[in-house]
N, C-alpha and C positions, 0 to 999 in steps of 0.2 A: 504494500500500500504506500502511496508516495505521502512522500513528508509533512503536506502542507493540506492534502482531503480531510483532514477529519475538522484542523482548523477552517477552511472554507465550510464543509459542513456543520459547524456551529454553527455561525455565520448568516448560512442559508435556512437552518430552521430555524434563529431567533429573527430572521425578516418575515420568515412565511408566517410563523407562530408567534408571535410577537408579546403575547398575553400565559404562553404556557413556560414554565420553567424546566431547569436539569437536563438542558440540553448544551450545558457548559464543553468546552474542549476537554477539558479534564473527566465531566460525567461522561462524554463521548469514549472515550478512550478505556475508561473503566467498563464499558456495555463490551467495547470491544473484547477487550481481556477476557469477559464472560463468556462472550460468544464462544471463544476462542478454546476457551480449557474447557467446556462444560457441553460436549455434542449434545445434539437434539434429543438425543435418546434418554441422556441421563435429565435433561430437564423435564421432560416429561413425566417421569417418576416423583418429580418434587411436589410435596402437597401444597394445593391451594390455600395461600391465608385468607383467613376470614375475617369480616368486617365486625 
């Protein structure tokens, strides 16, 4: 992933979303991480929190 996407995608979702939070560079990067260590499979397994 190039160096500079996740920074322009901040970016471009605090323009489109402008009212929604946690789409910081930093929170970006942290989704990513997750995505990254934790395949589909094993997410699916994790229980739903409840309200």
């Amino acid at each position: 992933m190039g160096a500079k996407i996740i920074d322009l995608l901040a970016k471009d979702l605090k323009t489109e979303f402008p009212k929604l939070k946690g789409f910081s560079v930093r929170n970006l990067k942290y989704m990513r991480k997750f995505a990254m260590d934790y395949p589909p499979t094993v997410v699916e397994q994790l229980p739903i929190a409840s309200e």
